[in-house]
SEPA-207076 format. One line per 5 residues: number of its first residue (from 1); their letters; for each residue z, x, y of C-alpha. Coordinates in steps of 0.1 Angstrom, whole numbers, padded with zeros to 4 digits. Each point is the difference from the previous one (the first is absolute). Example, Ala and Ser with C-alpha at 12.3 -4.5 7.8 and 13.67 -1.06 7.14 Angstrom:
BEGIN
1> as> 0078/0123/-0045 | -0007/0014/0034
# end
This chain:
BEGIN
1> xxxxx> 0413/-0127/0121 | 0034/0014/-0002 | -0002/0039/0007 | 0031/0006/-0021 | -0018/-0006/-0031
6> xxxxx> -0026/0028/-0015 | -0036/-0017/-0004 | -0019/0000/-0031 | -0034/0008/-0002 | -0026/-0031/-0008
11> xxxxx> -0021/0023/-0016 | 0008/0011/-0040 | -0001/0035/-0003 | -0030/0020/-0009 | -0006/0011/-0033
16> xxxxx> 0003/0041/-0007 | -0035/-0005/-0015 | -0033/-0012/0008 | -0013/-0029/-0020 | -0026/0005/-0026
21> xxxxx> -0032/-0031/-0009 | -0012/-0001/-0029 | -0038/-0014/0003 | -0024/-0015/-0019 | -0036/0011/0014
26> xxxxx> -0020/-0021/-0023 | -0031/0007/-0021 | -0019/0017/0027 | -0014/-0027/0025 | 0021/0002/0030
31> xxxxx> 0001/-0033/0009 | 0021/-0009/-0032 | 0029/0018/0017 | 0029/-0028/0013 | 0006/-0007/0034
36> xxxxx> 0039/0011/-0012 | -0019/0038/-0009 | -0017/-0003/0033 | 0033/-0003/0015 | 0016/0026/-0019
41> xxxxx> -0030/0026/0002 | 0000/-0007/0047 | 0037/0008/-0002 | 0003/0035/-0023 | 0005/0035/0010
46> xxxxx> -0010/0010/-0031 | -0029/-0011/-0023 | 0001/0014/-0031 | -0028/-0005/-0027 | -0029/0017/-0023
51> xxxxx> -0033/0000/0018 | -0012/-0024/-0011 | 0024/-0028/0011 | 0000/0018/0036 | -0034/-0011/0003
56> xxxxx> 0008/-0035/-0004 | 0034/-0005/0021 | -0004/0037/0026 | -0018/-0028/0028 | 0027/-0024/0001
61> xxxxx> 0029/0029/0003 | 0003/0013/0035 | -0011/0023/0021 | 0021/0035/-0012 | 0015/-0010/-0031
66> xxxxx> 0009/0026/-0022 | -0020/0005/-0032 | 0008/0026/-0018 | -0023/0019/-0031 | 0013/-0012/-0033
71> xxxxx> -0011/0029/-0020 | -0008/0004/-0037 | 0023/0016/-0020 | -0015/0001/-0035 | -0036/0018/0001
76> xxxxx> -0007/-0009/-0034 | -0001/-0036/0006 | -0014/-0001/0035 | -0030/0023/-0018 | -0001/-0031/-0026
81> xxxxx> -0001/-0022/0026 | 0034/-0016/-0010 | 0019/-0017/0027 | 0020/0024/0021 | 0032/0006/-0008
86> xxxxx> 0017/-0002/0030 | 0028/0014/0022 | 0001/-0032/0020 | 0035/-0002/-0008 | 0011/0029/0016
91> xxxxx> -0019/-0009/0032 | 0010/-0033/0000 | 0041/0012/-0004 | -0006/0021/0026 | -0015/-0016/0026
96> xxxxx> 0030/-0033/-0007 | 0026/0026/0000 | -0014/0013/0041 | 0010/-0039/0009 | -0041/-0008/0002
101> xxxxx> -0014/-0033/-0014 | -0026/0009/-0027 | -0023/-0022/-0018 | -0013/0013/-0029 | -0033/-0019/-0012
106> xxxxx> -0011/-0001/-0037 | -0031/-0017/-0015 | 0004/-0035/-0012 | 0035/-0008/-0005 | 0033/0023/0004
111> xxxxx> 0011/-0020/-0027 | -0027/0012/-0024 | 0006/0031/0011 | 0019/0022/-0021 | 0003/0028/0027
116> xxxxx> 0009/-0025/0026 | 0028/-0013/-0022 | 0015/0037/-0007 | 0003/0006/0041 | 0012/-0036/0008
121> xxxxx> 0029/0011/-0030 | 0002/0035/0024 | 0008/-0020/0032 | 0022/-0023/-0018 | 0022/0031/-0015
126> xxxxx> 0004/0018/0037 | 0006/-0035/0021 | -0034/0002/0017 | -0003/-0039/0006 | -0040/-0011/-0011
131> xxxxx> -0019/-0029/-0003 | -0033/-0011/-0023 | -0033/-0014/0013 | -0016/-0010/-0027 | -0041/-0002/-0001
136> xxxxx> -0024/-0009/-0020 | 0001/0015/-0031 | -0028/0020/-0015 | -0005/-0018/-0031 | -0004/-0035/0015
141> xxxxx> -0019/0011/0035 | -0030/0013/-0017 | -0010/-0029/-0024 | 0004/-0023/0027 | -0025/0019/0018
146> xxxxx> -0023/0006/-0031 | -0001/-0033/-0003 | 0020/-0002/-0034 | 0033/-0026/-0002 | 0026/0007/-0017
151> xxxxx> 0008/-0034/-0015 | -0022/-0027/-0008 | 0012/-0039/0000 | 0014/0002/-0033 | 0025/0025/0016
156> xxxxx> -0008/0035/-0025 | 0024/0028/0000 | -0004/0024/0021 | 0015/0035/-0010 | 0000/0031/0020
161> xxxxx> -0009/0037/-0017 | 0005/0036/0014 | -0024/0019/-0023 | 0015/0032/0011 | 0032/-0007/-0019
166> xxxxx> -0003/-0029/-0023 | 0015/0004/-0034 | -0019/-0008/-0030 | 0025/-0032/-0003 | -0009/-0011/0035
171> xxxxx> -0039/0005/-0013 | 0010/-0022/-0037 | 0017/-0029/0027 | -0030/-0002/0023 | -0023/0004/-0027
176> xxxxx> 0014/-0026/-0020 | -0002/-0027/0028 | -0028/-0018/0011 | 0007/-0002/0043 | -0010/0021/0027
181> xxxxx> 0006/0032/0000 | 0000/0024/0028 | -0007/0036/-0005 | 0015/0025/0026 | -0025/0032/-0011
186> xxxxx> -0028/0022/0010 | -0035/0004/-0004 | 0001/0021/-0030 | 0030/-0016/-0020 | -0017/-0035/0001
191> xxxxx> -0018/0006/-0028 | 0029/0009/-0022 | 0024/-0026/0014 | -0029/-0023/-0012 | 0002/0013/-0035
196> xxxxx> 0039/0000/-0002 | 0001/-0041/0012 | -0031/-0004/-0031 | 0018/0021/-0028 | 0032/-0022/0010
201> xxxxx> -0020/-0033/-0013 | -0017/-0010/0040 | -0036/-0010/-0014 | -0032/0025/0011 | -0016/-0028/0022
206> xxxxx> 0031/-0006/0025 | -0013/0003/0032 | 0011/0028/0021 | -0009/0010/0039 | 0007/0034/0011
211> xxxxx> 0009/0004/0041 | 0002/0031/0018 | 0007/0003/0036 | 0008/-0033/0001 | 0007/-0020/0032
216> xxxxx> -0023/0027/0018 | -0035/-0001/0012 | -0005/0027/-0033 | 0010/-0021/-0027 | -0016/-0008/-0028
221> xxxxx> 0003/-0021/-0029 | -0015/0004/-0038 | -0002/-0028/-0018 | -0001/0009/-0037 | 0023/-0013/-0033
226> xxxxx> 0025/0023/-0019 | -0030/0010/-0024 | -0020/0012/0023 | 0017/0013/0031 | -0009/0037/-0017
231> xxxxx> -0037/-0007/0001 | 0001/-0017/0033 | 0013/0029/0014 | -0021/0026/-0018 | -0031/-0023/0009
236> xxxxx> 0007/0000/0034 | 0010/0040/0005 | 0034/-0013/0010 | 0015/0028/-0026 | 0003/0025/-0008
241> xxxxx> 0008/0006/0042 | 0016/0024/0019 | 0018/-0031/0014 | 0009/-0014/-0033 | 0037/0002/0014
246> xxxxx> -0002/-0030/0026 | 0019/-0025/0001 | -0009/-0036/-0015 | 0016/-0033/-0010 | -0019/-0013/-0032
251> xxxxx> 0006/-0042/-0007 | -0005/-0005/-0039 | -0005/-0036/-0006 | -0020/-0034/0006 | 0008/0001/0037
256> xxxxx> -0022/0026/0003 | -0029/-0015/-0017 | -0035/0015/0017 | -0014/-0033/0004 | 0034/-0008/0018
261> xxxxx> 0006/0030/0023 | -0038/-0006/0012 | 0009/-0032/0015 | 0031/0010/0010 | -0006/0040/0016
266> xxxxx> 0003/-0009/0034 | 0007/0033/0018 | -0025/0021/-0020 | -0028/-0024/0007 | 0008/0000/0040
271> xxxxx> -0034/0002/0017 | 0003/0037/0010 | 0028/0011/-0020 | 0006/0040/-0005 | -0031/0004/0026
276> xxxxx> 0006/0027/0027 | -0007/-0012/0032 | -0004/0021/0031 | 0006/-0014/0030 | -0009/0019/0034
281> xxxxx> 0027/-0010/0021 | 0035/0011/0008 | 0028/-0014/-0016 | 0014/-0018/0027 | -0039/-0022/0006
286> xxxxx> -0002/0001/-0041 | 0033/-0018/-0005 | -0009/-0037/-0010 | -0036/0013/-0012 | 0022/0022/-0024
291> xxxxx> 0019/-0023/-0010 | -0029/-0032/-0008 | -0018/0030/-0023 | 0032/0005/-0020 | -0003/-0036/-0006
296> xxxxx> -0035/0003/-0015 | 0019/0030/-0024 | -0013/0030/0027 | 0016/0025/0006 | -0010/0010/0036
301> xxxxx> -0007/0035/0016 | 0006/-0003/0038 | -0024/0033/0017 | 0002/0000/0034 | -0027/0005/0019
306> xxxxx> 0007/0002/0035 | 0026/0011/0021 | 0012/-0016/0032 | 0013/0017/0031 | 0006/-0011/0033
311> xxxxx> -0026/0000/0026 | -0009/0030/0019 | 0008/-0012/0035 | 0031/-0028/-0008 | -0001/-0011/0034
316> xxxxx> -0024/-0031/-0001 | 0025/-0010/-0032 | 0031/0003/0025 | -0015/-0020/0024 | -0017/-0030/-0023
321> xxxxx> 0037/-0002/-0013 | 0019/-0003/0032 | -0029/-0025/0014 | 0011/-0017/-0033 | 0037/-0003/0014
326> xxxxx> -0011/-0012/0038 | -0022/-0028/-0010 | -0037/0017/0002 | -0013/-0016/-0034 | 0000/-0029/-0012
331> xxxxx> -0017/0008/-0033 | 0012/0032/-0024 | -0023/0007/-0030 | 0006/0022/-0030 | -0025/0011/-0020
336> xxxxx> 0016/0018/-0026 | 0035/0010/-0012 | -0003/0032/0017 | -0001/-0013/0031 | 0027/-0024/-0005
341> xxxxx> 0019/0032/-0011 | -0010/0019/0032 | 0010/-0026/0023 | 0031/-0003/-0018 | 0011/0034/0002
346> xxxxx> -0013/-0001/0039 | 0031/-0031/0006 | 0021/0022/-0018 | -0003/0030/0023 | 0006/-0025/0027
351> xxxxx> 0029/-0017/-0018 | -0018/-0031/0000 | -0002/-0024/-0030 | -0023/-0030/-0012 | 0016/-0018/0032
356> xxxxx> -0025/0011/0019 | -0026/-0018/-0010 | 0019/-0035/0014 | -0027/-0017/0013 | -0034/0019/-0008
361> xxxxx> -0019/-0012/-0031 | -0008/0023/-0029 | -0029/-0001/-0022 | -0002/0023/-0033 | -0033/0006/-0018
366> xxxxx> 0008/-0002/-0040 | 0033/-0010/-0020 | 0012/0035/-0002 | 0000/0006/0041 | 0018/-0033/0002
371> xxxxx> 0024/0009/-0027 | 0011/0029/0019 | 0009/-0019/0036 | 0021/-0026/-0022 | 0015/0032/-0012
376> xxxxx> 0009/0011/0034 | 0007/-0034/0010 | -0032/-0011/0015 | -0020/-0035/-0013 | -0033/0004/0008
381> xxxxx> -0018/-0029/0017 | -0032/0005/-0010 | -0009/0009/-0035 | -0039/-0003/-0009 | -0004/-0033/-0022
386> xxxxx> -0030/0013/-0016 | -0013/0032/-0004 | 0028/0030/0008 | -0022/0021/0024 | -0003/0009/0038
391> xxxxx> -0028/-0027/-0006 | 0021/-0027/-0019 | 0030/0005/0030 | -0031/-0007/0025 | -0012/-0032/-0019
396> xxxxx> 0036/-0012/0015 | 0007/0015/0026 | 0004/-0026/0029 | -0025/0004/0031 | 0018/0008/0035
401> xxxxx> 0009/-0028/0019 | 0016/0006/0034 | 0014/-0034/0000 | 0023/0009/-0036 | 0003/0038/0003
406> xxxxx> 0018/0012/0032 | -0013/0033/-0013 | -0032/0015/-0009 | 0002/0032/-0015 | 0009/0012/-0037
411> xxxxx> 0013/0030/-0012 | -0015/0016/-0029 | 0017/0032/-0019 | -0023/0016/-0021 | -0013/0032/-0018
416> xxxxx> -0020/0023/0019 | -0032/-0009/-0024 | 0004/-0032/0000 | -0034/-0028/0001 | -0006/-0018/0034
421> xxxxx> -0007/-0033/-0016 | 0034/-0018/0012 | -0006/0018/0035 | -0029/-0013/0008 | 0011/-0034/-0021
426> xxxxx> 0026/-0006/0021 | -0014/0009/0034 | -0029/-0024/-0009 | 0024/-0027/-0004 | 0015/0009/0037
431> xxxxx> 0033/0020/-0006 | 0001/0039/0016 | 0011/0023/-0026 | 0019/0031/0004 | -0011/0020/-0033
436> xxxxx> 0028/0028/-0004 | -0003/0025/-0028 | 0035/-0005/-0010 | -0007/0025/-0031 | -0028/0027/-0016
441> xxxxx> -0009/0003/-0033 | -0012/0031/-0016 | -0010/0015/-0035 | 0033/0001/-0023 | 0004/0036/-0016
446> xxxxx> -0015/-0001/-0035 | 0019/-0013/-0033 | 0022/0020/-0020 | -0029/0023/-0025 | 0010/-0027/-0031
451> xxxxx> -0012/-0030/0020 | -0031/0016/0009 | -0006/0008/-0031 | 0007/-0036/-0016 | -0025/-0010/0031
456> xxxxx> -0030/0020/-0011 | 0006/-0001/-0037 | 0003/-0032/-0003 | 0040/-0005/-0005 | 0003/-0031/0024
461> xxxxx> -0015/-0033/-0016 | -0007/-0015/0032 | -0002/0005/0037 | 0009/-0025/0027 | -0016/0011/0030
466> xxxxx> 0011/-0025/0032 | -0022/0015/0029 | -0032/0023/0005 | 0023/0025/0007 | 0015/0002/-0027
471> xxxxx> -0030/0008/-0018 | -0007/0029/0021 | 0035/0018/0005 | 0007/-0007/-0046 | -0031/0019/-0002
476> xxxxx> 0007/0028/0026 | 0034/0007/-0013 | 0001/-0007/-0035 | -0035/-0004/-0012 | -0026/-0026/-0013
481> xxxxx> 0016/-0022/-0026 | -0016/0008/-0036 | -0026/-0024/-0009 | 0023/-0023/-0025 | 0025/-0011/0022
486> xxxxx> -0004/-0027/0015 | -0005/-0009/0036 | 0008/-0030/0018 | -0004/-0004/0035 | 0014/-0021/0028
491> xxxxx> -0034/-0015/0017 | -0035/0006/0002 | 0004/0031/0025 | 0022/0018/-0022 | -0023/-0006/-0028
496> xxxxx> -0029/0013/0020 | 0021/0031/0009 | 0010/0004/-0035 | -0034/-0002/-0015 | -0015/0024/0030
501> xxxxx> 0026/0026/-0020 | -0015/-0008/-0028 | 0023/-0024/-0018 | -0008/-0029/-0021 | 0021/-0025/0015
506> xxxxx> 0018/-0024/-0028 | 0019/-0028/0017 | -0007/-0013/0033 | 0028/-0024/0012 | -0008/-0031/0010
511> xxxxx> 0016/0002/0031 | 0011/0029/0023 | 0040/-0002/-0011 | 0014/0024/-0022 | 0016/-0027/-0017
516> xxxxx> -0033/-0012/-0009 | -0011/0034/-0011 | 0024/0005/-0024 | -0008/-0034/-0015 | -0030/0007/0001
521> xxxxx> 0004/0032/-0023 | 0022/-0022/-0023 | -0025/-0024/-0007 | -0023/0032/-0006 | 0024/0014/-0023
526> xxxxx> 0005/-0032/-0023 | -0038/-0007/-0003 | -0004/0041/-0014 | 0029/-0013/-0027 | -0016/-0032/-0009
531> xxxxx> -0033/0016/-0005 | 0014/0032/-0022 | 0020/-0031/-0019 | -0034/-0021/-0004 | -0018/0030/-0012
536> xxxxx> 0026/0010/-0027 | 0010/0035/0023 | 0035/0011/0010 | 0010/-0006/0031 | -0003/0032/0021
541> xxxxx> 0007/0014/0036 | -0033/0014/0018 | 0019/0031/0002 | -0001/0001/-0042 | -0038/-0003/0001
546> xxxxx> -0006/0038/0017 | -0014/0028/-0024 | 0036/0016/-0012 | 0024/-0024/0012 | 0026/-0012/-0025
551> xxxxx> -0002/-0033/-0016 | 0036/-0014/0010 | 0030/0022/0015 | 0034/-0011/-0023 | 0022/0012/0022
# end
């Protein structure tokens, strides 16, 4: 390079502002979001949205970001229950104008989104550069997910209707057509949106369905006609309501037929959809049980129930571990994710890694202990085939044989409670075992006063209970579960446990996973839908059948 000329920066200068997203959240499911607003959410400073919305995109923002309170600056319609009228402009300005990349996050679509139109024009007046994630609008998410198309094969027109502000022209247009059309409105100005589309020539018998919290594990659809929408909701005590100001998207047309939607409702008639499920574990061991219940339409409740802590006297765990390192086993075992977790954090404090285990063999009882060694970089060699129990690792488990195994000892981590069963297994089939409490467990501190609550009244639908002990620390911290809600149990001993407390056990699961459990509670939870459907009886939770409870939450 010739030093007599001045260098130039590669880099293009950097912007006196920040850089403003404008996002589409969705309906309300979080997994509608884009993996282009997953992006933009992990990289913001600032998230800016109504409550609402946070809920859906806060987990995928990171750890710190700055949400600040959009507050409500007209009493009268917030008291209404009218949509807030925001000052997420001014926040939004703000925060561009400190040089901080904000996203702000709307339901459905920034597009459709008046408010979201007026700030994007802000930005563009002051220079603030933006950009526009768009997501999945309101008004086409929730019939997708009620199970109502919006076009048929013969390709109907589909027109879109904010009954908020529609003129009485917009009202004689729709009215006057015979395709789809779909109702932006609430609860209580259904009805009269109904009547408008009738007086402006739609016939009385035009199927309509009615939606509320769609793409949630609340919603709800009403299947009714433009005639009788009024009664339906009379009939059913849906108004008058003091939450005759929800939102809902109402379809008016042939696409929305009953017989139709019944065929094709798929997310409503999920096995266990809108049941609360409590699960007693953290949410680290709950994870992938979680996530299968969501899939059955659950919506999980993870309650702890024990604590771990390290062991009183850590010195028999320092030891097993550097015997690890010199060649002392030839065999490590893990029981359970905690003690996967304990040894982990044990190589850590020694700056060790999953190198370590070069040349020992590692066995893992159940998918979920050997889920966590791949995670630290570990493949188990031994996985039970058949049932995932100390008893299903020792079905096979290899004997010692001093001509293959230079080395006769294994090393077992466990809790400080743990069964003897692989102990004595093992040393039957001729290895020495060095048993190491590598962790304690102990009572978790009770539930926050709501969940114990929902526990003994009979908010929860269903309890998974994976262990005897389970049973015993649920019902020391937070109660006996009320007699409705169903409990399902991981094997016989849990059932024996549970029914020595005095609860009638539900669902037992085939096998002792918790995969299985869950599936197990699935298959419960369709065979109570097809019997209410055979007998002529809405389909309820078990939560809906206690004296007092509500018949359906809509919101």
């Amino acid at each position: 390079m010739n030093p007599s000329r001045p260098t130039t920066s590669a880099c293009p200068a950097v912007a006196a502002h920040g850089h403003v997203t404008f996002l589409g959240a969705g309906p309300g499911d979080p997994g509608l979001l884009t993996l282009r607003a997953v992006e933009a959410l992990g990289a913001a400073d600032v998230l800016i949205a109504e409550p609402d919305v946070l809920d859906v995109v806060r987990t995928h923002a990171r750890t710190g970001v700055d949400t600040p309170q959009l507050t409500i600056a007209d009493e009268a319609s917030a008291a209404a229950g009218l949509p807030v009228i925001r000052d997420a402009a001014n926040l939004v300005m703000e925060a561009a104008r400190s040089g901080r990349r904000v996203v702000r996050a709307v339901t459905g679509d920034p597009g459709l989104d008046g408010n979201a139109a007026a700030e994007m024009l802000a930005c563009a007046t002051e220079g603030i550069p933006f950009e526009v994630v768009p997501g999945v609008a309101t008004a086409v998410g929730v019939p997708a997910y009620a199970g109502v198309p919006l076009r048929g094969e013969e390709g109907a027109d589909v027109r879109f209707v904010d009954a908020r502000n529609a003129s009485q022209r917009c009202w004689s247009e729709v009215g006057a057509s015979d395709g789809t059309v779909v109702v932006s409105a609430t609860l209580e100005t259904v009805p009269g949106a109904a009547a408008e589309l009738v007086a402006a020539g739609r016939k009385p018998e035009t199927p309509l369905t009615v939606t509320v919290a769609g793409t949630t594990t609340r919603q709800r659809t009403w299947n009714a006609t433009l005639g009788t929408i009024a009664q339906v909701f009379k009939q059913g005590k849906v108004l008058p309501s003091p939450e005759g100001a929800r939102p809902v998207i109402a379809v008016v047309g042939e696409q929305g037929a009953a017989a139709r939607r019944e065929e094709l409702a798929w997310f409503e008639s999920k096995p266990l959809f809108g049941w609360r499920v409590l699960v007693p574990r953290t949410k680290e061991q709950a994870a992938s049980l979680s996530d299968q219940l969501r899939s059955y339409g659950a919506v999980p409740h993870e309650v702890p129930t024990i604590a771990v802590e390290p062991p009183r006297t850590p010195q028999q765990m320092e030891r097993a571990v550097k015997g690890l390192v010199t060649g002392r086993y030839e065999w490590i075992a893990f029981t359970s994710v905690n003690a996967v977790k304990a040894v982990r954090e044990k190589f850590e404090e020694y700056g060790l890694d999953a190198r370590a285990f070069a040349g020992i063999k590692v066995a893992a009882v159940g998918e979920q202990t050997a889920a966590a060694l791949v995670e630290f970089g570990v493949k188990p060699d031994l996985v039970p085939s058949g049932e995932q129990s100390a008893a299903g690792l020792l079905e096979d488990w290899p004997p010692y044989d001093p001509v293959f195994d230079p080395i006769d000892r294994v090393f077992l981590p466990r809790a400080d409670i743990a069964t003897e069963t692989l102990v004595a297994g093992l040393i039957e089939l001729g290895w020495e075992v060095d048993d190491v409490t590598a962790y304690r467990t102990v009572r978790a501190s009770p539930p926050p006063a709501d969940t114990r609550e929902a526990i003994k009244g009979g908010g929860f639908d269903a309890v998974l209970f994976t262990s005897s002990s389970t049973v015993r620390n649920l019902v020391g911290i937070a109660g006996k579960p009320h007699n409705v809600t169903v409990i399902a149990c991981i094997g016989p001993a849990t059932a024996k446990t549970a029914e020595e407390h005095g609860l009638r056990v539900d669902v037992l699961s085939p096998e002792p996973s918790v995969s299985k459990l869950a599936e197990a509670l699935a298959e419960y939870g369709a065979a109570r839908r097809e019997a209410a459907k055979e007998a002529g009886d809405p389909v309820s939770r078990p939560s809906e059948r206690r004296p007092g409870a509500r018949r359906r939450r809509t919101t």
